[in-house]
N, C-alpha and C positions, 0 to 999 in steps of 0.2 A: 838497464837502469837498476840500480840498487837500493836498498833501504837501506834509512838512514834514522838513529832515533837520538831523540836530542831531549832532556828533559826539560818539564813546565809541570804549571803549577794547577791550571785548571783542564780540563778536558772536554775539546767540543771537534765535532765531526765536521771536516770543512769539506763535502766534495766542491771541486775550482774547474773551472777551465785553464787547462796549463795549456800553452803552446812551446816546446822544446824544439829547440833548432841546434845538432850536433853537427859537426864539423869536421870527416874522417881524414889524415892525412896521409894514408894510402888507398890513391883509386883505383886498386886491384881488390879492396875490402867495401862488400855495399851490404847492407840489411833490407831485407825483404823477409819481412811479418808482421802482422798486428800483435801484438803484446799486448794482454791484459795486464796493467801494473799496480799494485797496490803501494801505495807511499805512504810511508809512517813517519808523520813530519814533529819532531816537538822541540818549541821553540822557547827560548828565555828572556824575558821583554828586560830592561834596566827599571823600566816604572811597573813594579809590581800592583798600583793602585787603578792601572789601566787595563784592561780585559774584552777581548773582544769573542765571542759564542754566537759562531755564525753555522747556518747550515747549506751547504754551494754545492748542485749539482755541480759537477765536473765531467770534462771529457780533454783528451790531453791531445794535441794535433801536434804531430811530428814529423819536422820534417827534414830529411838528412840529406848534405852537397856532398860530394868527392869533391876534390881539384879538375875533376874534369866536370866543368858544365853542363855537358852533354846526361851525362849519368847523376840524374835529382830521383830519389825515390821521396813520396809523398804518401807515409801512412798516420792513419786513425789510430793512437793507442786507447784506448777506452780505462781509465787508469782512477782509482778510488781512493784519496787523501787521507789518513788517519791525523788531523791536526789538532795538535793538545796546546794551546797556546796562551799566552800574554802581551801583548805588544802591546806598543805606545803609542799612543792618538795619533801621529804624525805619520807612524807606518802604511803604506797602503800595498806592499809587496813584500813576498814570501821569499827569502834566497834559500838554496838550497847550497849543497856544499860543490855541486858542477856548476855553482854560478848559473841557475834554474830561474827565469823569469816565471812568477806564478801570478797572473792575475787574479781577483778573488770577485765573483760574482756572487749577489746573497739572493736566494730565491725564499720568501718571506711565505707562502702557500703550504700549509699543511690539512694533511684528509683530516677531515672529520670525524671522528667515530658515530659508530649509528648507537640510538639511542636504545634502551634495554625497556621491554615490556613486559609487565608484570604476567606470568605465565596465566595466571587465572584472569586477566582482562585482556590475553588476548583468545582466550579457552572459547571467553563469551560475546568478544564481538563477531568472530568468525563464524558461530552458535548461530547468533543470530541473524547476519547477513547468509547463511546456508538456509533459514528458513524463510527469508526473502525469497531466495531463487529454488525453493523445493519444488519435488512434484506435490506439495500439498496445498501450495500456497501461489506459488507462480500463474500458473494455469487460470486463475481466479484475480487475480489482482491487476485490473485493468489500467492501473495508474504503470505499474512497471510495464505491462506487458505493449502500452505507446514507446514506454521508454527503450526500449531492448529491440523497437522494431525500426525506431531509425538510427543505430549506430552500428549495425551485426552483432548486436546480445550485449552489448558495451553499455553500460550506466553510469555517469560521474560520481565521484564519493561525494561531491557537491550537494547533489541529488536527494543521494541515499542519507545524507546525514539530514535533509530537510524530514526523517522520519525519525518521532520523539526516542523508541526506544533504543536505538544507535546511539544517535546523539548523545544519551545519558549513559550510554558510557564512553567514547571519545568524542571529542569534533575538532581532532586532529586528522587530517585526512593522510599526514605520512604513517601516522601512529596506524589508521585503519589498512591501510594499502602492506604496509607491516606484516601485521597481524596475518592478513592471508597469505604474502608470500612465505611463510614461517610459518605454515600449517599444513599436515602432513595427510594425504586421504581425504582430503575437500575437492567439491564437486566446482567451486569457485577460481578463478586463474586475476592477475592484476597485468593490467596494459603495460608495457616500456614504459611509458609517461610515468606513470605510477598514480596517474589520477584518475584510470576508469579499472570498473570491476563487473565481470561476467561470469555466466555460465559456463563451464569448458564445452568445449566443441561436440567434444565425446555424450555428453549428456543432455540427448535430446530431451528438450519439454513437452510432455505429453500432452495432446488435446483433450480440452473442458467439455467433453461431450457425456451423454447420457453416461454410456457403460463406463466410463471413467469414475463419475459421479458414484454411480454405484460400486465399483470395487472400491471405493474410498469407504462408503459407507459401511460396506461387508467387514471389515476393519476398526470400526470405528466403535465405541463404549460411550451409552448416556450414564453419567453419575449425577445423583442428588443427594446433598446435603450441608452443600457449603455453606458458608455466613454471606449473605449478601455485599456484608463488607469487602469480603476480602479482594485482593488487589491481582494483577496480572501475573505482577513478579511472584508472589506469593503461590500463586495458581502453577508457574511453572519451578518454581524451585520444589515443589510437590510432586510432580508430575518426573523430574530428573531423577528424583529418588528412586524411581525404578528402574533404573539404569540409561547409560548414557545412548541416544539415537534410538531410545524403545517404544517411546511416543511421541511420534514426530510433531503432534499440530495440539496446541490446546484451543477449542473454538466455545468461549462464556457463553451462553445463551443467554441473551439482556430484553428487557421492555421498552417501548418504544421509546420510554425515555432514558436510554442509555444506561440503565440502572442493573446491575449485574443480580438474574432472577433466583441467582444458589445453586444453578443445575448448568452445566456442559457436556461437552463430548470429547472422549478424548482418541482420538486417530493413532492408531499404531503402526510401525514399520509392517508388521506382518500377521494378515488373521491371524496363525499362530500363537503370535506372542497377548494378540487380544485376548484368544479366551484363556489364555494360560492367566492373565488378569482378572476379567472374568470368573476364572472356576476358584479363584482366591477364597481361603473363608472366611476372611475378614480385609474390609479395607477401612481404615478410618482417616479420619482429617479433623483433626482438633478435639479428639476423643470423641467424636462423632461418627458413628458409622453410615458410612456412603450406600447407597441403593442405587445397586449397577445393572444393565442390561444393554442387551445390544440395540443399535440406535437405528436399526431395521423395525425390529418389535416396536421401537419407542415411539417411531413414526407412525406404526402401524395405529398401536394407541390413538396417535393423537386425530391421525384421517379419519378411524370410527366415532372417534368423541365429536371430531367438525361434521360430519354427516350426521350422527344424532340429534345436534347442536341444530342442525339447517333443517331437519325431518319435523321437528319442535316447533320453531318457526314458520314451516309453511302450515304445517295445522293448526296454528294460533290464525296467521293470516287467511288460509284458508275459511275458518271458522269465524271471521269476519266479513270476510268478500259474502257470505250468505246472509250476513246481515241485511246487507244491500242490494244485489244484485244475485237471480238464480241460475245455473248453468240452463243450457240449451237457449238463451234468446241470443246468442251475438253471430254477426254474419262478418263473414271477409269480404274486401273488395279491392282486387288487382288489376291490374291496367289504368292505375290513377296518376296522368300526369300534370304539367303543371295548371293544365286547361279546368283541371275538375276539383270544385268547390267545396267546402260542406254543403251550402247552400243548391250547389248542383245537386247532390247525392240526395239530399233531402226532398227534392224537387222530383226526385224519380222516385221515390219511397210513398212519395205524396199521391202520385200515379196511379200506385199499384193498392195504395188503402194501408200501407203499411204503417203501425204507429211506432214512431224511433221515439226513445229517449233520448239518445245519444248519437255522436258523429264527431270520430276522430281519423284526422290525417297523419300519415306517417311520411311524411317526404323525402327522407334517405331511403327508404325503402320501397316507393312508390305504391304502397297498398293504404287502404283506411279502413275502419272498423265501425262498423254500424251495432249499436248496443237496443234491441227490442226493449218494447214495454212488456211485460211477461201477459201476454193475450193468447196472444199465438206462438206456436216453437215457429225457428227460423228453420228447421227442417221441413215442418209443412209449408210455411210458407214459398219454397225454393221447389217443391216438387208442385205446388198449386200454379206457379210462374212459369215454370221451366220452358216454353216455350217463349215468355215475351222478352226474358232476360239473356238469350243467348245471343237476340240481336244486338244486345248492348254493349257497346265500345269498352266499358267496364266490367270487368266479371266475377258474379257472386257465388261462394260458395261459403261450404262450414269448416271452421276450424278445426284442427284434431285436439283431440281432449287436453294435451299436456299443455297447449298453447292456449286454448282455450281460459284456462286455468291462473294460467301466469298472463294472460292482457287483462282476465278480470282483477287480479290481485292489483295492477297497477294501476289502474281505473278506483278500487277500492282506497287506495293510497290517496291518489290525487281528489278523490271521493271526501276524504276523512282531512285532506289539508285545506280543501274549500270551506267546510263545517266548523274547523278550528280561528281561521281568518275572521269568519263570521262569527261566529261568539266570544273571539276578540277586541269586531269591532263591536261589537252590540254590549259588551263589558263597559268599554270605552266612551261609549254613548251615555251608558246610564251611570256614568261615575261625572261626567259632565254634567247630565241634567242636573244631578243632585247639589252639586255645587251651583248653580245657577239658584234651585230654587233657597238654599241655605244663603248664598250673596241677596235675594232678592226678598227673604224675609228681613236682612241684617239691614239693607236701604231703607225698607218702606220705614221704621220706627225709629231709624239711625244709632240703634245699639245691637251690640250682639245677643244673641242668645243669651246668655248667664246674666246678664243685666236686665233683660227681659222678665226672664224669671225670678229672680231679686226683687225686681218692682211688684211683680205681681204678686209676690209671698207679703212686700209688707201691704 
């Protein structure tokens, strides 16, 4: 086959399916090969106002007879049309100059291009879904880490974009599936689907246990002195400033009502690079100098300041429990089950001449606590018994000091909420009478006070 070029006026690429059927008239001459052909076809319509710019896969099926029946070779030429054309509405075939039957198929299907993402929004969403799946974050985050256990590490972008700070920056899910597979040295991989996203294989998540916990910490810098204002992005677009994967986690420390307290921690890829932070001579944030330490100390701090805090308080409570009640009168009593009373226990106390103040059951625990009148210590009295009490289904001894200590304090509690109830209601009581006897002076004369004395003045 030959090219052939023929001039026109527009130029559009037609590949066609041609089917060519030649006809040798010596069958001593046969063709055996595929032929790749390229056909440069250009064509001259008579109605220049008709145009036709089509785009036709083509594949050309040739197939060549002798005179002798017997000898048919039937090959595939796989042949690519350069067609520059105008023809006229009525045309619906190609000739060529061998008298070329060209059928014209339009195949209307064209790729897509993928869409372009802006380098610094896709810098920050991969940013951030890396610290979804970190070892800083992962290990701790109980909502992904259901997620990641029923799929084999696989999370839908679905998911993950039900979390605020994704979301604001795509809630395109091709746009995020993108982003990762167009990121280079990410710990993150995207399904075929292109709708789920994991952890790679390669990078196991390390277990949330104690010595984890603590090499995290070993790592990790308290700073104080930010604005309570300030915001998360704010906090990490701070924190990037010292370079990029150098502090991997920023963790706000807030009050219980979610209110950002001015002070966090900031977690670094590597002690090293903490106290190189650390040994800084200055860090500021808003022309404000920060107050850094390591957040081992910081704790340390803050467990002497809660134990001085509790030390305080038992010496306050302490230093009331003696208000009311002295050490040395309270007895234990174990072996109490459901059988045994206060009024039982009382009833053996009664026995022995003992005078109780008190008598409490503890029934998750199966013991109860007999509180003496301070007469006698419950040490003499247990060594004066000790023989009538060991027959007893119940058995009495004395508490050790620390416990001792801590049933009187809650005794003194429940001591001090009795007392309060009471001069509640007795508040109560005499804010009633009062009004009774003010309603019962205003009846008998049937004027109020101020008219009372009005009358009386004239």
């Amino acid at each position: 086959m030959s090219t052939s070029n023929v001039k026109v006026e527009n130029e559009t690429v037609v590949p066609a399916i041609v089917n060519v059927k030649l006809e040798s008239p010596d069958e001593s001459k046969t063709i055996e090969t595929v032929v790749p052909t390229v056909v440069d076809v250009k064509l001259e319509s008579p109605d220049a106002s008709k145009t036709i710019e089509t785009v036709v896969p083509t594949v050309v099926d040739v197939k060549l007879e002798s005179p002798d029946a017997s000898k048919t070779i039937e090959t595939v030429v796989p042949t690519v049309i350069d067609v520059k054309s105008e023809l006229p509405a009525e045309s619906k075939t190609i000739k060529t100059e061998n008298e070329t039957v060209v059928p014209t198929v339009v195949d209307k299907k064209a790729e897509q291009p993928t869409a372009s993402i802006p380098a610094n929004l896709e810098r920050n969403i991969v940013k951030q879904l890396s610290f979804y799946f970190s070892d800083t974050n992962l290990p701790y985050d109980k909502f992904l880490q259901n997620e990641i256990k029923n799929d084999d590490g696989w999370v839908k972008i679905d998911v993950l974009l039900t979390f605020k700070r994704l979301a604001s920056l795509s809630k395109d899910p091709t746009v995020i599936a993108q982003a990762v597979k167009n990121a280079t040295g990410s710990i993150l991989e995207v399904s075929e689907s292109g709708e789920k996203i994991r952890r790679k294989a390669e990078c196991t998540v390390p277990v949330a246990d104690q010595e984890f916990l603590n090499e995290m910490i070993a790592r990790s810098i308290y700073c104080k002195g930010f604005p309570k204002t300030a915001t998360m992005d704010e906090l990490l677009e701070f924190a990037s400033t010292f370079g990029d994967k150098i502090i991997t986690k920023v963790t706000p420390r807030r009050l219980k009502t979610k209110e950002f307290k001015g002070t966090l921690y900031f977690t670094f890829n590597t002690k090293e690079e903490a106290e190189k932070f650390l040994n800084l001579e200055s860090v500021t944030y808003k022309d404000v100098e920060l107050e850094r330490k390591w957040e081992k100390d910081f704790l340390e701090e803050k467990k002497k300041e809660y134990e001085d805090k509790l030390a305080k308080k038992d010496e306050k409570i302490k230093a009331e429990t003696e208000k009311y009640f002295k050490k040395g009168y309270l007895l234990k009593v174990d072996n109490v089950d459901a059988s045994v009373t206060v009024d039982s226990i009382k009833a053996i106390c009664a026995e022995f001449e003992w005078q109780v103040a008190f008598v409490k059951i503890v029934e998750n625990e199966k013991l109860a606590w007999i509180r003496l009148k301070p007469v006698k210590a419950a040490k003499d009295l247990l060594e004066e018994f000790a023989e009538k009490v060991k027959d007893l289904d119940i058995k009495f001894s004395l508490p050790e000091a620390g416990v001792e200590q801590t049933v009187l304090n809650e005794m003194t509690k429940e001591m001090k909420g009795v007392l309060n109830m009471k001069d509640k209601m007795k508040k109560e009581k005499n804010k009633n009478k009062g009004g009774k006897r003010y309603n019962k002076r205003r009846n008998d004369d049937g004027h109020s006070n101020n008219k009372r004395f009005k009358t009386n003045g004239n």
